[in-house]
C-alpha positions in Angstrom: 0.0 0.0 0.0 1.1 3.2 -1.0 -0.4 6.9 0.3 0.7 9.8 -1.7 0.5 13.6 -1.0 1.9 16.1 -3.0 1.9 20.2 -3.0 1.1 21.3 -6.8 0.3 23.8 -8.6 -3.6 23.3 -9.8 -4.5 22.3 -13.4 -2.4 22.9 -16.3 -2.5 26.6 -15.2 0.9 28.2 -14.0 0.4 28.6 -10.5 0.5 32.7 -10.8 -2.6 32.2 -12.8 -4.6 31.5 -9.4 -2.6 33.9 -7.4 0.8 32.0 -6.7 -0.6 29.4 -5.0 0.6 26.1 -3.8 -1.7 23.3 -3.2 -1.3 20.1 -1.9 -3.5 17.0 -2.7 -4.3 13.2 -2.0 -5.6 10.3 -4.0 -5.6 7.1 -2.4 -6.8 4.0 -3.3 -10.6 3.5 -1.8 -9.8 0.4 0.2 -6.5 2.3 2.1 -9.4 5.1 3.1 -10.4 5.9 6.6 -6.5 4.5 8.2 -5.6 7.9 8.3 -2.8 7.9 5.8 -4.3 10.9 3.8 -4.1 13.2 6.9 -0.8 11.8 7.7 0.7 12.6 3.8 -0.7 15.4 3.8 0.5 16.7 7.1 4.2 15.9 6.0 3.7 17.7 2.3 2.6 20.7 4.3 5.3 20.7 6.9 7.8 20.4 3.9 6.7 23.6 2.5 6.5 25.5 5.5 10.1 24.2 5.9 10.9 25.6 2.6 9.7 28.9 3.3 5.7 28.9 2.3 3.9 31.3 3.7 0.6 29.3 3.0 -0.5 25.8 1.3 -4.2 25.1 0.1 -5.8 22.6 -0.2 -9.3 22.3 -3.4 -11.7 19.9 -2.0 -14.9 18.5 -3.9 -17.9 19.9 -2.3 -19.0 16.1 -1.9 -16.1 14.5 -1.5 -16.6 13.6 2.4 -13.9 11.5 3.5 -11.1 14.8 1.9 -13.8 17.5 3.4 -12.9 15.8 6.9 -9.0 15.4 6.0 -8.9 19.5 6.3 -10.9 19.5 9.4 -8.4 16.9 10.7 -5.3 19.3 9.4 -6.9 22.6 10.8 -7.0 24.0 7.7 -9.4 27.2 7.3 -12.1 27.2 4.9 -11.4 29.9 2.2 -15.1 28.8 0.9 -16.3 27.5 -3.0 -14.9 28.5 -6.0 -15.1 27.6 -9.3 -11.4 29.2 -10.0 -9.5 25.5 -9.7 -10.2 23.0 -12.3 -13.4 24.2 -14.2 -15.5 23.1 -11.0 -17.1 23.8 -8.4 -14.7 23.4 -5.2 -13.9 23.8 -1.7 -10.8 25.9 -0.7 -9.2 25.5 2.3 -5.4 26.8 4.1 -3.5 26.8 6.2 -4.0 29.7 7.4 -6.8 32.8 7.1 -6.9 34.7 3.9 -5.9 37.6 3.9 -6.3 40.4 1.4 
């Protein structure tokens, strides 16, 4: 079994397109779900980049995708709130920390 998280820039888009941002993201297989590897991945993806000098990381949630919904619950991260900016979809944004602008 493998679990993989990564911090990426979303889409094909350069990453300045959606305002510089870093994102990180899981897939894992459906029968690895609910062991808590996701959190744990993504934990260490987002500790890399804060080590590397990011001042934030985001994550792009599908509205109805539970099991990632409660994976940024799990991580803290804040709820930036939908958008339809990542990925030609509706999505939920969170970070790791509260937007500011």
């Amino acid at each position: 079994m493998s679990a993989r998280a990564s911090a990426h820039c979303p889409s094909a888009r350069s990453c300045t397109d959606v305002g510089g941002e870093v994102e990180v993201g899981w897939h894992l297989h459906p029968d690895h779900g609910g062991n808590g590897y996701a959190t744990e991945a993504a934990r260490a993806a987002i500790a890399r980049g804060v080590a590397a000098g990011l001042e934030e990381v985001v994550a792009v949630v599908s509205p109805d995708n539970a099991a990632s919904l409660a994976v940024c619950r799990r991580l803290r991260l804040h709820p930036r709130g939908s958008s339809d900016a990542y990925y030609g979809r509706p999505v939920e944004v969170f970070a790791t920390r509260p937007h500011e602008r």
